[in-house]
N, C-alpha and C positions, 0 to 999 in steps of 0.2 A: 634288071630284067623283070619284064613285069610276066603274073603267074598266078592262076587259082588255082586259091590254097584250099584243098577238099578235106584238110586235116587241123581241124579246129578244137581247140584242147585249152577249155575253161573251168581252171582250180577254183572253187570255193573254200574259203577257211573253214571249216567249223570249229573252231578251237578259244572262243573266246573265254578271256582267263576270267578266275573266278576269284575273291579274294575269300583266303581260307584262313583260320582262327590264329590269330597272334599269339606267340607267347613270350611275349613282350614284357620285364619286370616292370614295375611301377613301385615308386616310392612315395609317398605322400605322408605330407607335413599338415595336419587337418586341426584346427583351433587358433592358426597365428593369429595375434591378434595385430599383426603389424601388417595383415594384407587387406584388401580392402574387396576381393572378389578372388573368386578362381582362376589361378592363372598353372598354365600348362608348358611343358618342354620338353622336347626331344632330344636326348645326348648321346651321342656315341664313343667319345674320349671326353677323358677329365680337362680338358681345355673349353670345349662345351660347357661344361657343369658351371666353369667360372666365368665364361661369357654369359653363363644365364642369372647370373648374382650371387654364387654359391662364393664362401670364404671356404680355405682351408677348416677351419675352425667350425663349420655349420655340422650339423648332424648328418644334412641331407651331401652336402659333399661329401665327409667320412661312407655313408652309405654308399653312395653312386665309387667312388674308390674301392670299396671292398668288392663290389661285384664288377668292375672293372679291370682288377686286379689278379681274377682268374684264368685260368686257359683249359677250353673255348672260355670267352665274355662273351656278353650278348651284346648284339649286334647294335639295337642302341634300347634307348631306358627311359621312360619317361617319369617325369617328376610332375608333382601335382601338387601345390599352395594354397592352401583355403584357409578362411577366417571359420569355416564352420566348420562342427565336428564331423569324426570320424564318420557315420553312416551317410551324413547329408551330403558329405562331401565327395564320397565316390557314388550317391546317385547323379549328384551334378556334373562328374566325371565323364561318366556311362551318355548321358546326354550329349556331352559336349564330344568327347569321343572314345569310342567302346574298345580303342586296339590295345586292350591289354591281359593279362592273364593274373601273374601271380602280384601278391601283393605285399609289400614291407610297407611299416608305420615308424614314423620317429621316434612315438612314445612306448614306454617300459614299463606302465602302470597295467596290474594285471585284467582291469576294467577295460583299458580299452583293446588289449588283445582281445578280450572275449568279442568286444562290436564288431572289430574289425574281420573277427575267423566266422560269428555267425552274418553277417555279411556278405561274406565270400563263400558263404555255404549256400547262403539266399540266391546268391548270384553267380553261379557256375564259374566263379575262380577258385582260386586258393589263397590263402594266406598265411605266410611264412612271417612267426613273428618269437622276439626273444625275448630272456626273463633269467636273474639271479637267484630267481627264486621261486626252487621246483613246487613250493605250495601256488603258482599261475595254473596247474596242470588239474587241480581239482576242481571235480563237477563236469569237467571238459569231456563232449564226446561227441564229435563233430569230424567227419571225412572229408573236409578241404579248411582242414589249420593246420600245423604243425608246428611246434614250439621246441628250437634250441636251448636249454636250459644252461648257464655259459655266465660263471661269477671269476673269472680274468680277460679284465679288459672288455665289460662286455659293449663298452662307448668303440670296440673296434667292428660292432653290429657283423659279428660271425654266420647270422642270418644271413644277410644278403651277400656273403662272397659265397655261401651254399647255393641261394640261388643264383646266382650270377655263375657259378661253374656246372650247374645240370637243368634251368632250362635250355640254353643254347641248343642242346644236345636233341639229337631224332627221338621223341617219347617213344619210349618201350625200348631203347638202346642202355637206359641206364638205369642202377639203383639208387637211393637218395643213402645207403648206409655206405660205408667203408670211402668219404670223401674225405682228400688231404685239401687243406683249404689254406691258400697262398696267404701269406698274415697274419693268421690265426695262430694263436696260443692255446695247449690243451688248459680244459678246466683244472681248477684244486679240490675237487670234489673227493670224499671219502668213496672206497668202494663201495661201502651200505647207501650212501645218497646216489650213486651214482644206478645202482640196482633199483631204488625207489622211485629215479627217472624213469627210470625206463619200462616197470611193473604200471606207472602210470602214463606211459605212451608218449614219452616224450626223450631228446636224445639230447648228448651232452660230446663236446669235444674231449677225450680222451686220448693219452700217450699209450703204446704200448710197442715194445721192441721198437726204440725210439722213432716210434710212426705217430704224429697225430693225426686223428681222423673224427669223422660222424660215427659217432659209435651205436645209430641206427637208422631209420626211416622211414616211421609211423607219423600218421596224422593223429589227433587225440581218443581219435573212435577207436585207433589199434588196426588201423588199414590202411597198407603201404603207400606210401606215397604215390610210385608210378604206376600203380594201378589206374588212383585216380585219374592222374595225367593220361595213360594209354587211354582209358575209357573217351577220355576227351577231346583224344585226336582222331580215333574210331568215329565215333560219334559227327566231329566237324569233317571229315572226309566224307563218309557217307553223305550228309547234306551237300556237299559242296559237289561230291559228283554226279549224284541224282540230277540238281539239278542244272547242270552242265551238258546232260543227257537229254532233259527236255529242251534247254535253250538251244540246242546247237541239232535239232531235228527238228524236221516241220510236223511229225504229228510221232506218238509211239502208240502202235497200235494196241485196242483191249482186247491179245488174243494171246495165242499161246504163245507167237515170234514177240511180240511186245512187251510180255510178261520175260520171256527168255534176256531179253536185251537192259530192264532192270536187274535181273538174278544176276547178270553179269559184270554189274555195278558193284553189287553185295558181295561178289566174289570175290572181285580185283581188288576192292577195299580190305580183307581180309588176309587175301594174300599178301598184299604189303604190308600190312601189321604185324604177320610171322617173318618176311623177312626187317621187320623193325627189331621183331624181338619180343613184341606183345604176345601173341600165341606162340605155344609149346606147339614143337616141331616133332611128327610123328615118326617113332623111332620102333617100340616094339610091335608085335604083334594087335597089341590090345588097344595099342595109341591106333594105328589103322584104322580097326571099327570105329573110330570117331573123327576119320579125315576123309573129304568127300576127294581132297585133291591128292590124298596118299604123300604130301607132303608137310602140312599145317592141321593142329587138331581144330576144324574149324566142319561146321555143319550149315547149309542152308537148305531150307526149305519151303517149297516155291508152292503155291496152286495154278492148277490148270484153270484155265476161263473155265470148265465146266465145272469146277467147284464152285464159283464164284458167285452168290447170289444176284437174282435179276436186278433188284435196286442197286447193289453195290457196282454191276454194269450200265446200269443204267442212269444214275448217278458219275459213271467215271470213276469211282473209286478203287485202287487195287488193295486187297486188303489182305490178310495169310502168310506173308512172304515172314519167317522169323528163323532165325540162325542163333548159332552156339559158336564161341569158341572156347578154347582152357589154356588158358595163362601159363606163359613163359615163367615167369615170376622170376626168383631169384634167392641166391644161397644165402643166408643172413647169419647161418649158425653151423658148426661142424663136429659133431659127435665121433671121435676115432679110438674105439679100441686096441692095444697091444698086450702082446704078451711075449715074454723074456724068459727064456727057460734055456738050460746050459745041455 
């Protein structure tokens, strides 16, 4: 039957996705001299690893094993072959393609940790790298390295099943210390070495109440690991939804509603970092004064267009908008007094 229709009802999307920051392991094998160019792969099971030329016997399969060997594993890993060294070879990476975050190296020599972690410092990853021998930890003082210190077995690269069981994981869900790591053997470090690890910011697989674990997790500067990480998933959200805000609106105006509709970006990003775990969650009194949403100790604050100088409107620029928040963090250490009295 035919009929006007006076009721017309036309959806638009505005939801176009956005790709947001990998943190994707990467192994790399940097100086072969059996390759001939950089070549790249994608694995997500060890069946992968050996359709991509990996022997049981290579380094780089043991590696991609260890971190595949965890629960959560990530999801998949790339590996990266170069004839050139370590720095040259992850700029030619970064070129060819940027999705990845943390970083493992095949080599042990304490030279090219140090390229590899200043590097990764240069270039807003991290890198996760290991050594027999806690004299690698000296001089070191850098917030995106971290150095397993691990003299049993350490050709079982107890690096990478660490990071293989806590990148996968939502940043700011987890801590890099107290990991039981599937494979792994604890160290035979004396207690006084095992103290000297760790005085110099680096952490050592240890037994205790027959538990092996990470018995911390420091980057060499002495700051914690998922700090770093949170900072950097704060950080790529924030961009990623800003500008998902401008893409997916036809203008956002420079006034107070326009300004209001970014602060609201800045907010919602924050919010999901307290329920990640990144921000301390307001509990007493005093935590309040420092929560705008009486939920997360997190602060934003905004300017009105009438603060806003006339070039910096004039120009389009929004500029003033800066927030706080105060770290979830996490218990590393536990001080408990008793007393026994009849």
């Amino acid at each position: 039957m035919a009929f006007i229709n006076d009721i017309v009802i036309d959806i638009t999307r505005g939801t176009q996705g956005l790709t947001q920051k990998s943190f994707r392991p990467l192994i790399l094998k940097a100086g072969d001299s059996s390759a001939t160019a950089l070549t790249k792969h994608i694995v997500s099971d060890i069946t992968d690893v050996v359709s991509a030329g990996f022997a049981s016997g290579d380094d780089v399969y043991k590696m991609a094993a260890a971190m595949l060997a965890q629960s959560p594993k990530p999801q998949d890993i790339m590996i990266a072959v170069s004839p050139d060294a370590i720095a040259d070879a992850l700029d030619d990476l970064r070129e060819l393609d940027d999705n990845f975050y943390s970083v493992c190296i095949t080599s042990r020599t304490t030279a090219d940790l140090n390229v590899a972690g200043t590097w990764a410092n240069s270039n807003k990853k991290f890198f996760f790298g290991c050594s027999s021998d806690p004299g690698a930890l000296t001089g070191r003082n850098v917030d995106r390295e971290a150095y397993l210190i691990h003299n049993n077995s350490p050709a079982d690269f107890p690096e990478c099943a660490w990071v293989g069981q806590n990148l996968p994981k939502q940043p700011g869900s987890v801590t890099f210390k107290w990991k039981r790591l599937n494979g792994q053997n604890a160290s035979t470090f004396t207690k006084t070495q095992l103290t000297t690890i760790r005085t110099s910011q680096g952490q050592a697989l240890q037994e205790m109440s027959g538990a092996i674990y990470v018995n911390e997790g420091t980057s060499t500067s002495g700051e914690f690991i998922d700090i770093v990480v949170g900072q950097d998933w704060v950080e790529d959200q924030l961009q990623s939804e800003l500008l998902s805000l401008f893409l997916n609106n036809e203008k956002i105006a420079m006034d107070d509603s326009g300004i209001a509709q970014v602060e609201g970006v800045v907010r919602n990003v924050l919010k999901r970092a307290g329920d990640a775990g990144i921000v301390a969650k307001a509990t007493s009194e005093d935590d309040l004064k420092l929560s705008d949403d009486k939920i997360y100790m997190s602060q934003v604050f905004v300017p009105r267009r009438a603060d806003l100088s006339v070039t910096d409107r004039a120009n389009r620029e929004l500029k003033g908008i800066t927030f706080i928040y105060y770290l979830a963090g996490a218990i590393h250490k536990v001080n408990v007094n008793g007393l026994i009295t009849v």
